[in-house]
C-alpha positions in Angstrom: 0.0 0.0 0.0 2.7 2.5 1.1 6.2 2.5 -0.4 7.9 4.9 1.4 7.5 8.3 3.4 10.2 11.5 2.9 9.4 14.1 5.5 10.5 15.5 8.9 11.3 14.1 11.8 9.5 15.9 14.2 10.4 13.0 17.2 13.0 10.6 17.2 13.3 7.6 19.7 15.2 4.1 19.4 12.2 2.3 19.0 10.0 4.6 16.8 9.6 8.0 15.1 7.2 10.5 14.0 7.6 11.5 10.4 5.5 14.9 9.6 4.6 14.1 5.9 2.4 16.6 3.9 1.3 17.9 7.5 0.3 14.6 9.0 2.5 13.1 11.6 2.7 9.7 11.1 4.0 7.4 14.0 6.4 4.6 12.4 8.4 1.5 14.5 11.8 1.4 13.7 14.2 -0.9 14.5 17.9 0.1 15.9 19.7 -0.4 12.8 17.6 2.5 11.4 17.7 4.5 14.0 21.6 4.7 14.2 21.3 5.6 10.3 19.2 8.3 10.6 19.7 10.0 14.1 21.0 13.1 13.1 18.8 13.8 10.3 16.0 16.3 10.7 14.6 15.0 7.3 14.3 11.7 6.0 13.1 8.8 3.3 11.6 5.7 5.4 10.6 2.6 3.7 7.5 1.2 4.7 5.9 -2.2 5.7 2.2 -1.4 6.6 1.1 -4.4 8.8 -2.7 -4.9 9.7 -3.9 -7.1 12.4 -7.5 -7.5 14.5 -6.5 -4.9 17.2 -4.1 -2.6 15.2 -2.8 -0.9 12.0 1.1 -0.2 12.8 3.7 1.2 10.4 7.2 -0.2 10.2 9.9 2.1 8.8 13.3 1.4 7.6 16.5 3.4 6.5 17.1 1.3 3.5 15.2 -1.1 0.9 17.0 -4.0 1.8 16.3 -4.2 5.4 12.1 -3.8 4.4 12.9 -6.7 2.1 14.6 -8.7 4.8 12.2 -7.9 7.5 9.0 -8.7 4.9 10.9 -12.0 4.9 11.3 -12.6 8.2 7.4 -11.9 9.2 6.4 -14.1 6.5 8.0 -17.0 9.2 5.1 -18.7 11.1 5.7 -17.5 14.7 7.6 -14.1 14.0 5.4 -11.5 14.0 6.3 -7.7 13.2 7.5 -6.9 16.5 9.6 -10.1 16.6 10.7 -9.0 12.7 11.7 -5.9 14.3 13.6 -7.0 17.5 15.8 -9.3 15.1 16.8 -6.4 13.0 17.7 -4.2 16.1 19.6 -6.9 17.5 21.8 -7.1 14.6 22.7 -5.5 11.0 20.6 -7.2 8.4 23.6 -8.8 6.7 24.2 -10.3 9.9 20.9 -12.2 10.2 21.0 -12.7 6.5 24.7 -14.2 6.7 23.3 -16.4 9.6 20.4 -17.7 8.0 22.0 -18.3 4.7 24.8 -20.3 6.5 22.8 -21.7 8.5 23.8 -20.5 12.1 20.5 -21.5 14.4 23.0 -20.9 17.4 23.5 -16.9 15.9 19.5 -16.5 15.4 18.6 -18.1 18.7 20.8 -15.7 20.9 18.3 -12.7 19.8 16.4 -12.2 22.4 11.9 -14.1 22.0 13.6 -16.4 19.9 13.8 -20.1 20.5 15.6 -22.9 18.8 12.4 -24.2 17.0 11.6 -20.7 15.7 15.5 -20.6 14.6 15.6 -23.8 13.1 12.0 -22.3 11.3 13.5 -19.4 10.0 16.6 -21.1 8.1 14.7 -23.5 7.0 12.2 -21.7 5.3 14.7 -18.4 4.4 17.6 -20.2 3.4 17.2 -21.3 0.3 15.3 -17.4 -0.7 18.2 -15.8 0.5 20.8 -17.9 -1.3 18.7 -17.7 -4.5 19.1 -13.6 -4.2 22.6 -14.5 -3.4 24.7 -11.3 -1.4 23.3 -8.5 -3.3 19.4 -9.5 -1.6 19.6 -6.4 0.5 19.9 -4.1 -2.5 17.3 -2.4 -4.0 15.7 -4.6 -7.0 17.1 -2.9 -10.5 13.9 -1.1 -12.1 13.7 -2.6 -15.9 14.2 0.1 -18.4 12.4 -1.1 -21.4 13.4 0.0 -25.2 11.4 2.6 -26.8 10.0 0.8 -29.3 8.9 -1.8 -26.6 7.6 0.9 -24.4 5.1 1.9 -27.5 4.6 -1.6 -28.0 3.4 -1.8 -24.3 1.0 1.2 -24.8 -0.4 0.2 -27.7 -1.3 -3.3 -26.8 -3.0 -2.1 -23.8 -5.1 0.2 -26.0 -6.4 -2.5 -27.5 -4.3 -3.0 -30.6 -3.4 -6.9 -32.1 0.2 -7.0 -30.8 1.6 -8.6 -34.3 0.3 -5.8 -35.9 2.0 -3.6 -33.4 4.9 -5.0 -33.7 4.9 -4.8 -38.0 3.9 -0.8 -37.7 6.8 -0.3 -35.0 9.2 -2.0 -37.0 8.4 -0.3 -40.0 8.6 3.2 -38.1 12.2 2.3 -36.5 13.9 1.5 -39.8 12.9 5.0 -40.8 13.6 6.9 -38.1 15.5 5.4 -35.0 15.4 8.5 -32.8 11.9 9.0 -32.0 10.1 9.3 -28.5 7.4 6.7 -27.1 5.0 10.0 -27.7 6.4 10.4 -31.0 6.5 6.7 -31.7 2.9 6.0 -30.8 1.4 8.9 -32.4 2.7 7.7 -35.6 2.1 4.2 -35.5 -1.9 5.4 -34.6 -2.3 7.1 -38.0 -0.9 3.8 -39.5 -2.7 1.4 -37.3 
């Protein structure tokens, strides 16, 4: 629902903050690693995890991408629950926990404080093989695609309703003539053809 909030901090604690966005304050858990990123900012960009249970609607903020992604991962573990999520991250740097449960360290996981050795064991074995699949670059931020132009007008026309072999025949016909268009440019053409 919410991707990320950039505003000011009007309060700062270790265990939460309130981020004055568009003149709402909006009260957001955070977890130590994120405070100790952004405790001498007045402003800042928090990345959201909007978790909704029977008795509460909480937001969870964090400093980077990669710690939201990790921490999505670790409340999707039966048993850990956001708070739990949370506690892991402030006991530790996400590569840490991410390094553990890759390597498969239940000794590492079960020294942060709520969890137990059957949760540990639960969390590598339903993490590990995610994790490894990401490899080390999991707690980076997921490229964004950039698609061609031509397959950007492709895209657009399609979903106006167009046959997409006869797209792709008009678009094909338009590039060999001139390859320096723009999607606007590109589209508007191919509509007078199509």
């Amino acid at each position: 629902m919410y991707d990320y909030f950039n505003g000011k901090l009007v309060f700062k604690a270790p265990t939460h903050v309130i981020l004055e966005v568009g003149g709402i304050g909006y009260h957001i858990h955070i977890s130590l690693t994120t405070y100790s990123l952004i405790k001498d900012q007045e402003n800042c960009k928090l990345y959201v995890s909007f978790q909704v249970r029977e008795d509460a609607h909480a937001l969870y903020g964090f400093a980077t991408e990669g710690e939201r992604h990790l921490f999505n991962h670790l409340i999707s573990v039966s048993g850990i629950g956001p708070n739990t999520g949370r506690m892991m991250l402030s006991s530790s740097t996400p590569e840490e926990i991410q390094s553990a449960i890759v390597n498969g360290q239940v000794a590492l996981i079960q020294k942060i404080k709520g969890i137990g050795p059957k949760t540990a064991q639960r969390v590598i074995l339903e993490l590990q093989d995610k994790l490894k699949k990401q490899g080390d670059d999991a707690l980076l931020p997921l490229p964004i695609a950039r698609q061609s132009v031509p397959d950007e007008a492709l895209s657009a026309l399609v979903m106006l309703g167009f046959a997409k072999n006869q797209v792709e025949k008009v678009l094909s016909s338009i590039v060999q003539t001139d390859e320096s268009l723009t999607v606007e440019q590109m589209i508007k053409l191919a509509l007078k053809k199509l």
